[in-house]
C-alpha positions as CSV (number, residue, x, y, z in Angstrom):
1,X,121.5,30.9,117.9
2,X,121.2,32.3,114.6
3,X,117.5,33.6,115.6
4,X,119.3,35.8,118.4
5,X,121.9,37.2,116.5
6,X,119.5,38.3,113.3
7,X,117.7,39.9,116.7
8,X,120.3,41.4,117.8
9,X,121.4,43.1,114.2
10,X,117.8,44.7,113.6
11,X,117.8,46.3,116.9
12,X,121.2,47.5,116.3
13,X,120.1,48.8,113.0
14,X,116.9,50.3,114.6
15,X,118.9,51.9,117.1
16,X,121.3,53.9,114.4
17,X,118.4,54.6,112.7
18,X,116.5,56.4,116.0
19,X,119.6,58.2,116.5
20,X,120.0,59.7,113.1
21,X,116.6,60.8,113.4
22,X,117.2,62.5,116.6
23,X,120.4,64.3,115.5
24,X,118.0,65.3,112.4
25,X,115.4,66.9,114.4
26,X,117.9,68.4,116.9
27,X,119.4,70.4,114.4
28,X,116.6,71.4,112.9
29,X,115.2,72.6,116.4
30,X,118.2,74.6,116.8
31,X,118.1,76.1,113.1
32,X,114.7,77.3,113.9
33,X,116.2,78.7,117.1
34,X,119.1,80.9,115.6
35,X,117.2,82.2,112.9
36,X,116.0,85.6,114.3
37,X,112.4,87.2,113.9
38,X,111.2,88.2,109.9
39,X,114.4,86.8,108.5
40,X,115.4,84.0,105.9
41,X,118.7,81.8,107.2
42,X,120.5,80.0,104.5
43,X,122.9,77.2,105.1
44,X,125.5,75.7,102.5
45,X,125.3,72.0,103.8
46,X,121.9,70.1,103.9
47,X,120.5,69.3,107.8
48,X,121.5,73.3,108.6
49,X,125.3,72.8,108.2
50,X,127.8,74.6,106.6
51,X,127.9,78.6,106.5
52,X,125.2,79.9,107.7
53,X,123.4,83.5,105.9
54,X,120.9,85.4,107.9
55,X,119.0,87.8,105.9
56,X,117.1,89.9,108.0
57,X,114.1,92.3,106.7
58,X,114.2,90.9,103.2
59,X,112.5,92.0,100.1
60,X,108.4,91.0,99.7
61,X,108.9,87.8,97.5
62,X,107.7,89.7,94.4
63,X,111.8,90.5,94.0
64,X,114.3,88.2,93.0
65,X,117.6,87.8,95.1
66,X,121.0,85.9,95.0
67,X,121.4,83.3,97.7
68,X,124.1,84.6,99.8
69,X,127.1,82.5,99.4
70,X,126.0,81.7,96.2
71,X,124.0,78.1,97.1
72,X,121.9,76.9,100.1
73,X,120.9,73.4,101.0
74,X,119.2,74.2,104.2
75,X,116.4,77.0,104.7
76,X,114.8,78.4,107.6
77,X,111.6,81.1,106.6
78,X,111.1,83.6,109.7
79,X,109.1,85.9,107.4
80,X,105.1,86.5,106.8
81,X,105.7,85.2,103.2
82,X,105.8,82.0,101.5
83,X,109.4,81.8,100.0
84,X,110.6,80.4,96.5
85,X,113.9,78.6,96.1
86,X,115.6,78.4,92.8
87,X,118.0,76.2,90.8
88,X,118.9,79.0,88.5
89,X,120.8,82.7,90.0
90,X,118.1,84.8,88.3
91,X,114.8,83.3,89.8
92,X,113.7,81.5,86.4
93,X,110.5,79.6,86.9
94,X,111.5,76.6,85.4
95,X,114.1,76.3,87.7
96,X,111.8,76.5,91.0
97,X,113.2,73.8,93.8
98,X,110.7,74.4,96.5
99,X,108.1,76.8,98.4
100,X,108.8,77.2,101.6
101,X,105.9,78.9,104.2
102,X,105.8,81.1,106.6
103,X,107.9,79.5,109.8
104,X,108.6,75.9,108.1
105,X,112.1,75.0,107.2
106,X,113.5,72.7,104.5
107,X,116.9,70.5,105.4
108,X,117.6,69.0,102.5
109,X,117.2,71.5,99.5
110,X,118.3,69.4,96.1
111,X,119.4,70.7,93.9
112,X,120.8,73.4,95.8
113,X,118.8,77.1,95.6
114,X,120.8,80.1,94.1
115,X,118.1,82.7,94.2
116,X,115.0,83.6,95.9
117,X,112.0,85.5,96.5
C-alpha cells in the first residue's frame, strides 16, 4: 500500500506544479497582450501583478527615467531598444538588475528596478 500512496503524493505534487506553471505562462501571455505597441509596461508585483505603468513613446535608452510608481517587479519591453533596469532611482551602473530586449519580458525582477533607460 505504501508504494500507491508515495504514487499518489508525486503526482499530486506534479500536478500543482504543472498548474503553477500554466498560471505563470498565462499571465505572462496576457502581459505581453496589454502592453501596447513601442511602450515599456511596469508592474509593482512579480508575475505582472500589482499596478500596472504603461509608458508609451519613451525616451531612446541613452536617458535615465524613474520607474513609475517608484518600483517594478514585472517588465514587458514593446520598444526597438534593449532596456536597462536599475536597483538605484538615478540609473547608477552598479546598480544594474537586468537588460531586457526588444519584445521579451521579465516576471520576476529582484531586487525591484527604480529607474530605467
Amino acid at each position: 500500500m505504501r508504494p500507491i500512496a508515495t504514487g499518489l503524493a508525486v503526482l499530486a505534487a506534479s500536478t500543482v506544479l504543472t498548474a503553477t506553471a500554466s498560471t505563470t505562462a498565462s499571465a505572462a501571455t496576457a502581459a505581453r497582450q496589454d502592453c501596447p505597441d513601442n511602450a515599456v509596461c511596469f508592474w509593482t508585483g512579480p508575475y505582472f501583478t500589482g499596478q500596472r505603468s504603461v509608458r508609451q513613446n519613451p525616451a531612446p535608452p541613452s536617458v535615465c527615467a524613474n520607474i513609475p510608481g517608484q518600483y517594478a517587479r514585472s517588465v514587458v519591453n514593446h520598444t526597438g531598444y534593449t532596456r536597462i533596469m536599475y536597483h538605484d532611482p538615478n540609473c547608477a551602473p552598479p546598480s544594474q538588475v537586468d537588460e531586457i530586449g526588444p519584445g521579451e519580458e521579465r516576471e520576476d525582477i529582484e531586487p525591484p528596478a527604480q529607474s530605467w533607460r
